[in-house]
Structure formats: structure tokens, C-alpha cells
Backbone as CSV, one residue per row, in Angstrom:
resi,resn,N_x,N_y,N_z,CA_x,CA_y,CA_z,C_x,C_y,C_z
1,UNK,30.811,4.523,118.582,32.026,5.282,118.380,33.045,4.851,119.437
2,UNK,34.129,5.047,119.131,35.475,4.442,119.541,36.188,5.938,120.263
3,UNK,36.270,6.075,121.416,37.230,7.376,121.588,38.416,7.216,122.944
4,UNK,38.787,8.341,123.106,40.192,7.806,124.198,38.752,8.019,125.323
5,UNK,39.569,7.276,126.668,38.908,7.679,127.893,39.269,8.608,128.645
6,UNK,38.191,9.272,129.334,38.642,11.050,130.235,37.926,10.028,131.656
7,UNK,38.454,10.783,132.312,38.143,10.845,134.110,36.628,10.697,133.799
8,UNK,35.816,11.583,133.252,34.500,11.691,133.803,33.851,10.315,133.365
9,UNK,34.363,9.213,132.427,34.215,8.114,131.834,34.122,7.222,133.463
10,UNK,34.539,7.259,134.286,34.639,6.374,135.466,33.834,5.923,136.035
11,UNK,33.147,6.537,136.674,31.953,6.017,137.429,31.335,5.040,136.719
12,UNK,30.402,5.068,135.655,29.970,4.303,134.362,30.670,2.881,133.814
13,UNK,32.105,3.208,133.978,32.892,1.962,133.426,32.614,0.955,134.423
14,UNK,32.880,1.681,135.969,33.014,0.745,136.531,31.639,-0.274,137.446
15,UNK,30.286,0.674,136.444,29.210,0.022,137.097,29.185,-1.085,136.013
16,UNK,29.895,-0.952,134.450,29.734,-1.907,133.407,30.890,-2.952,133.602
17,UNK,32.083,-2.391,134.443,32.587,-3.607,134.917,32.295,-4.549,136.229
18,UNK,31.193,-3.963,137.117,30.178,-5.035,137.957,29.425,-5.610,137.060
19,UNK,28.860,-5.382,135.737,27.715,-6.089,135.164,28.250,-7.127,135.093
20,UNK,29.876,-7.698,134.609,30.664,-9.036,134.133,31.113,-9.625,135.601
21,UNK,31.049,-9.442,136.620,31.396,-9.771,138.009,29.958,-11.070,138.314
22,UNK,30.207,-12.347,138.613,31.734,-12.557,138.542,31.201,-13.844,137.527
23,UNK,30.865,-13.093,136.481,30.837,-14.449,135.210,32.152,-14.296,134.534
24,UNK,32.896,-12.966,134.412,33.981,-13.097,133.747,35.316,-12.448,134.625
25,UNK,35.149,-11.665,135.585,35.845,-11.472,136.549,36.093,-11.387,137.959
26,UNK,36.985,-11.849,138.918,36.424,-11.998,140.186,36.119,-10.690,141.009
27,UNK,35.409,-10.567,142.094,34.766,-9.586,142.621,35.922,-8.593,143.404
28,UNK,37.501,-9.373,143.703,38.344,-9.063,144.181,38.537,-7.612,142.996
29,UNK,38.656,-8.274,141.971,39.398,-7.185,140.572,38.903,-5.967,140.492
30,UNK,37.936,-5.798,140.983,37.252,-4.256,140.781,38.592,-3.366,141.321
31,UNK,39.095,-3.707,142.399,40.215,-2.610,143.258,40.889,-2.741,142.423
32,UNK,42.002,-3.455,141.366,42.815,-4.032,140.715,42.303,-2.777,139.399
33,UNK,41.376,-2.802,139.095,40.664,-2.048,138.014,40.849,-0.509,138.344
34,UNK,39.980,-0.076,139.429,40.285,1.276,140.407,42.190,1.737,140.061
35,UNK,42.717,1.170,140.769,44.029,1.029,140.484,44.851,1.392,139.356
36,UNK,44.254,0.445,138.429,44.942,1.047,137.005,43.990,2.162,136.593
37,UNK,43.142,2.528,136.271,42.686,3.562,135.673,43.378,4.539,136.686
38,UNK,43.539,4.956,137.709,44.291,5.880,138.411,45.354,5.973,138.582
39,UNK,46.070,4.984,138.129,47.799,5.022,138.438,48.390,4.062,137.051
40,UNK,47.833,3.149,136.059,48.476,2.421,135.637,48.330,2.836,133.771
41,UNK,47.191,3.863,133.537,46.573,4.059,132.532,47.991,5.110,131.378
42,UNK,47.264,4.363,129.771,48.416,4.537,129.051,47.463,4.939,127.868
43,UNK,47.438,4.178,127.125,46.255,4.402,126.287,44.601,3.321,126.531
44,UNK,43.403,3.766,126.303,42.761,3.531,127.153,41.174,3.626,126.071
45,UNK,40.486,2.794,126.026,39.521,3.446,125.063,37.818,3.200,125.486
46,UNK,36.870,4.288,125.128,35.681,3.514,125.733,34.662,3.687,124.163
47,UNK,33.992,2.696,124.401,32.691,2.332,123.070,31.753,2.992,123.402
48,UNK,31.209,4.054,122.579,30.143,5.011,123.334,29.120,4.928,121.858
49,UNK,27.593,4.659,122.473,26.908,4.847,121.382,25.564,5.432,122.038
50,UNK,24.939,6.395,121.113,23.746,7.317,121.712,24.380,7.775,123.175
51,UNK,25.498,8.332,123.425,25.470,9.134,124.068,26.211,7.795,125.336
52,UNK,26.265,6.708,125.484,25.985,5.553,126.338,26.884,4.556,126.354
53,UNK,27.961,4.621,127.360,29.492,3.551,127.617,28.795,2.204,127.294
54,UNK,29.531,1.548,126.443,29.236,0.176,126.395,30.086,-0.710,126.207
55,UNK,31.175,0.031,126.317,32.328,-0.871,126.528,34.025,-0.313,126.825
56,UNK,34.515,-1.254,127.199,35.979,0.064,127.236,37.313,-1.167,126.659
57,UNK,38.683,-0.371,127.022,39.553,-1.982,126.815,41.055,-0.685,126.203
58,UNK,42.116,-1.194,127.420,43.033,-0.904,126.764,44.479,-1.428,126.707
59,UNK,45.833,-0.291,126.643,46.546,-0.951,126.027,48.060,-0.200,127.247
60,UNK,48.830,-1.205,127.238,49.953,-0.843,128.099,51.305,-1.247,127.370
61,UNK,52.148,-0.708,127.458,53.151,-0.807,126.672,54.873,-1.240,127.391
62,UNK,55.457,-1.883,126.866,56.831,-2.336,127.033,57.546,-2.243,126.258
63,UNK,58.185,-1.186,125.840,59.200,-0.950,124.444,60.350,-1.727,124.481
64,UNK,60.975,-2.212,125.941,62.395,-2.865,125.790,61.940,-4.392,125.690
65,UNK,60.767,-5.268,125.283,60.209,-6.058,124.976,59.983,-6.068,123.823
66,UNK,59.408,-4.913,123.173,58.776,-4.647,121.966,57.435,-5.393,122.000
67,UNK,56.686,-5.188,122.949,55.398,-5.486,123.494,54.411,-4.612,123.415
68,UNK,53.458,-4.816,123.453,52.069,-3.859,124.084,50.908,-5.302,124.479
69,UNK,50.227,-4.929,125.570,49.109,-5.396,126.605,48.297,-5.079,126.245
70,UNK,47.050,-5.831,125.849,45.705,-5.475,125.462,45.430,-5.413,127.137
71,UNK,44.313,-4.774,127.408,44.340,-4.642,129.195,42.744,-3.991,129.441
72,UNK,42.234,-4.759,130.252,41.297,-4.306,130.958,39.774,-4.486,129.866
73,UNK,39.623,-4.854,129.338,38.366,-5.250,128.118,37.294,-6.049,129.152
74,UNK,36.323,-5.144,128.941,34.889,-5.170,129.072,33.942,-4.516,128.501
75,UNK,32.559,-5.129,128.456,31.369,-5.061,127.775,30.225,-4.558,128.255
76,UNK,29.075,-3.894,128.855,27.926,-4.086,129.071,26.773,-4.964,129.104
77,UNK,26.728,-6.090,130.378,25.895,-7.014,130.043,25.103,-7.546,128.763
78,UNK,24.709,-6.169,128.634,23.093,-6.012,127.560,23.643,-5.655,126.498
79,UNK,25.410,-5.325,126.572,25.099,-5.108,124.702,26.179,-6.826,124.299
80,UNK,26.889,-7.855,125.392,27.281,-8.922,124.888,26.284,-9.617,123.600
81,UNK,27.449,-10.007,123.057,27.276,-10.460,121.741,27.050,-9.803,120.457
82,UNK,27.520,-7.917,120.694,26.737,-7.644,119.754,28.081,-7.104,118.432
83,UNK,29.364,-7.609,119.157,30.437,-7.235,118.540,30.961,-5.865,118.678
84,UNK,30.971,-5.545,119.999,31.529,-4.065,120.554,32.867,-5.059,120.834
85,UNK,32.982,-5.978,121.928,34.283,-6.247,121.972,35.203,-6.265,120.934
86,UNK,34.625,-7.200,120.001,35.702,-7.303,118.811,35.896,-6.040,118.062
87,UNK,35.310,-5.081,118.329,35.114,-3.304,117.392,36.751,-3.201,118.329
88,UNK,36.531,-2.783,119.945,37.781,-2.512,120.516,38.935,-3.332,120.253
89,UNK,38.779,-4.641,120.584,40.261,-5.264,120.131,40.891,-4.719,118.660
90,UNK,39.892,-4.892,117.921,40.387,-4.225,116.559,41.013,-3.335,116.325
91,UNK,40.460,-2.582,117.387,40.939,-0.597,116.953,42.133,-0.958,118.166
92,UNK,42.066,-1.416,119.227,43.595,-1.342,119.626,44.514,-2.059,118.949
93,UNK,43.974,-3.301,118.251,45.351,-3.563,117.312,45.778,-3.298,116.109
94,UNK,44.853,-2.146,115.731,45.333,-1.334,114.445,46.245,-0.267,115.143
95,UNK,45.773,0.324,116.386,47.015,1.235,117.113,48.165,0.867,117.492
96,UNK,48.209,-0.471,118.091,49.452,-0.781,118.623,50.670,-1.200,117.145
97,UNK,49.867,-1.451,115.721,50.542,-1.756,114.969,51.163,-0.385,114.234
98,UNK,50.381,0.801,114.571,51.001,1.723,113.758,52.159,2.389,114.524
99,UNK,52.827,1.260,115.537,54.252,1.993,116.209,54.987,0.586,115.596
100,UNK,55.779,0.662,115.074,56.576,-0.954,114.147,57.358,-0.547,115.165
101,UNK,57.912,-0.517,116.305,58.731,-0.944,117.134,58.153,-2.273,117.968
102,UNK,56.977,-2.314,117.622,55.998,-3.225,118.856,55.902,-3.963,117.773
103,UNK,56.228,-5.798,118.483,56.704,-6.711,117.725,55.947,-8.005,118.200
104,UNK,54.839,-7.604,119.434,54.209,-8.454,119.768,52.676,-7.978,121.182
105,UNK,51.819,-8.476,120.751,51.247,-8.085,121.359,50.390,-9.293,122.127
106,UNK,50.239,-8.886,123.438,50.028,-9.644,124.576,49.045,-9.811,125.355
107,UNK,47.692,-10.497,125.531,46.753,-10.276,126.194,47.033,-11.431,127.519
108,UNK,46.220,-11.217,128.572,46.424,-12.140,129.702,44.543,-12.029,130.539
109,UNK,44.165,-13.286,129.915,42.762,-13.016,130.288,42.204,-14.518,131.257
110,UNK,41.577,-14.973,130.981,40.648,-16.261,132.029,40.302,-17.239,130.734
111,UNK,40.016,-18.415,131.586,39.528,-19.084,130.442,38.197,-18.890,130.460
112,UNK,37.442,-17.906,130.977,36.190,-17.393,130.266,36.339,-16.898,128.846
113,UNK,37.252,-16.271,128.878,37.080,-15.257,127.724,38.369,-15.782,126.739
114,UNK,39.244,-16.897,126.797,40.153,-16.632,126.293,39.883,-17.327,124.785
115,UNK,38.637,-18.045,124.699,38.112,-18.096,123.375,37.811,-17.283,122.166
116,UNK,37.494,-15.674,122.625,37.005,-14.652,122.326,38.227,-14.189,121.889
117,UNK,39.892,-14.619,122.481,40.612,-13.701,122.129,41.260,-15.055,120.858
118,UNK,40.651,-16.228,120.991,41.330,-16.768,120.204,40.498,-16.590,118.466
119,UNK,39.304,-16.122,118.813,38.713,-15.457,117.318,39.163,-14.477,116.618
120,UNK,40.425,-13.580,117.590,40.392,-12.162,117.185,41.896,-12.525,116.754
121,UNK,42.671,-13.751,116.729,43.674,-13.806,115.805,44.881,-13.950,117.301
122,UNK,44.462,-14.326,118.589,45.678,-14.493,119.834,45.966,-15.919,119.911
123,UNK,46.899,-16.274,120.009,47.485,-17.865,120.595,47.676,-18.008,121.890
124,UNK,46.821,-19.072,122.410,47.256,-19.505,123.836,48.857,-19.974,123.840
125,UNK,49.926,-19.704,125.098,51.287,-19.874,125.010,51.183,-20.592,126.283
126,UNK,49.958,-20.354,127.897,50.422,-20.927,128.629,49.112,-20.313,129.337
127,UNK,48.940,-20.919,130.351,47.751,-21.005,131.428,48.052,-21.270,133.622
128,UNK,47.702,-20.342,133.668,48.062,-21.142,135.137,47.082,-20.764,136.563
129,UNK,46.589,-21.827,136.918,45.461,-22.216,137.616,45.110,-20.989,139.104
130,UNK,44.542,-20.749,139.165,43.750,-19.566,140.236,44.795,-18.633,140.585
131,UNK,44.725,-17.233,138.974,46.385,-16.637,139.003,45.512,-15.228,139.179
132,UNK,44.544,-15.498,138.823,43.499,-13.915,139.435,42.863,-14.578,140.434
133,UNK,42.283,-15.273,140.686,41.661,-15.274,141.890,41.199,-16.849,142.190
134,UNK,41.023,-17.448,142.632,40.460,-18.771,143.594,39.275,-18.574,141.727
135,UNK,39.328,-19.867,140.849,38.651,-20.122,140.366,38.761,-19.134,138.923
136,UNK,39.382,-18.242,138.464,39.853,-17.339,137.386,41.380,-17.329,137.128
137,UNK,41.463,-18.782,136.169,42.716,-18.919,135.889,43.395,-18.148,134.931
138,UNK,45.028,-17.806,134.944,45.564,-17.197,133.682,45.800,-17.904,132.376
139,UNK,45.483,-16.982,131.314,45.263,-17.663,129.939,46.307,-16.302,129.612
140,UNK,47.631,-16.763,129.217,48.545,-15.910,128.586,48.910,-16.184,127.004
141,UNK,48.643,-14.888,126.502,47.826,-15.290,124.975,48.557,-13.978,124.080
142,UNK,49.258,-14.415,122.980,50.116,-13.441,121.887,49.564,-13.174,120.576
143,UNK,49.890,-12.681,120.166,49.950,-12.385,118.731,51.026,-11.371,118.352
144,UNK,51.404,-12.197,117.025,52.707,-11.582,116.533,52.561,-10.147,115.771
């Protein structure tokens, strides 16, 4: 199941965002993570099944762009590969489409993962070398 995220969701997210440290993100980002869920959070979603976070991933918005940010997407070691990620991207881009002011939507991920976003229908536009951290380059990636 797909639902918004509450406070008590935290602790949990962020032991499932050490599980991807640092195959898909650097060890710096955890504070970066801390950060937005406490100060940067907009809409926000976590994958819960039997009771059990297994994934989260959300969405930030720029109306004088006519933008929205896929933001913050992660998995649970143990449930990769099982198509929870692609469940969330989905359901945030069926949300971000039901505001037709938003005319483009924007992910900014690594080239770990930026394959994953190129299955789910994103175009690479541009890349630039150790932009998260020493060795986690930016992969800046759209869809119309």
C-alpha cells in the first residue's frame, strides 16, 4: 500500500535509507535527507506492506516553472527488485499529473540509478561529475 508519510514514519525510513548507503547514496546525504523531511517536505509517500516501510519517494513543487521534483526515492535492501520503486514513481506521477498546471516533471538522481528512471519514461538532459558527493555524480533527468 501506497500512503502519505506522518512523523512516526521516520526513524524506519531512515534505517531503509542506510540499507542503500553507499551503493546508491553517499554517506554524507543522510543529513541532507534529515533536513528535508523536517524542513523541506511537500508531498511525501511511504510503501507499507504487512504492516512494514519498504519504501518511500517524494515530490516538491515549483509552480512558476510549472515543475514538480520526484525527490528522495528509496527502497529496502531486501525488497530491491521487486517493483516497489516503480509502484512509487508511478503513483507520484499520476499525482503530479492531476494538477495540469505542472508541465514538467524533474528527477535529479546518480548514475546509479539513473537507468531505473530511464525505464519509468525520464530523459537524461545533462550530468555533472561529483555534484552529490566525491564519486555520486548528477544525472538531471525530465519528463514532459
Amino acid at each position: 500500500m501506497i500512503r502519505p508519510y506522518t512523523t512516526t514514519d521516520r526513524e524506519a525510513l531512515l534505517q531503509i535509507f542506510n540499507q542503500n548507503v553507499p551503493e546508491f547514496f553517499a554517506p554524507a546525504e543522510l543529513d541532507d535527507l534529515i533536513h528535508y523531511l523536517d524542513n523541506e517536505l511537500e508531498d511525501y509517500f511511504v510503501y507499507e506492506e504487512d504492516g512494514q516501510l519498504l519504501g518511500a519517494g517524494g515530490i516538491n513543487y515549483f509552480p512558476e516553472k510549472h515543475q514538480a521534483y520526484i525527490s528522495w526515492d528509496f527502497v529496502a535492501s531486501a525488497a530491491h527488485g521487486k517493483g516497489i520503486g516503480g509502484q512509487l514513481v508511478q503513483h507520484r506521477i499520476k499525482h503530479i499529473k492531476a494538477d495540469p498546471s505542472i508541465q514538467q516533471i524533474v528527477v535529479r538522481t546518480s548514475q546509479f540509478a539513473y537507468k531505473f528512471y530511464e525505464k519509468c519514461g525520464f530523459v537524461l538532459k545533462e550530468s555533472q561529475k561529483d555534484y552529490w558527493s566525491k564519486g555520486f555524480d548528477l544525472y538531471y533527468m525530465t519528463m514532459e
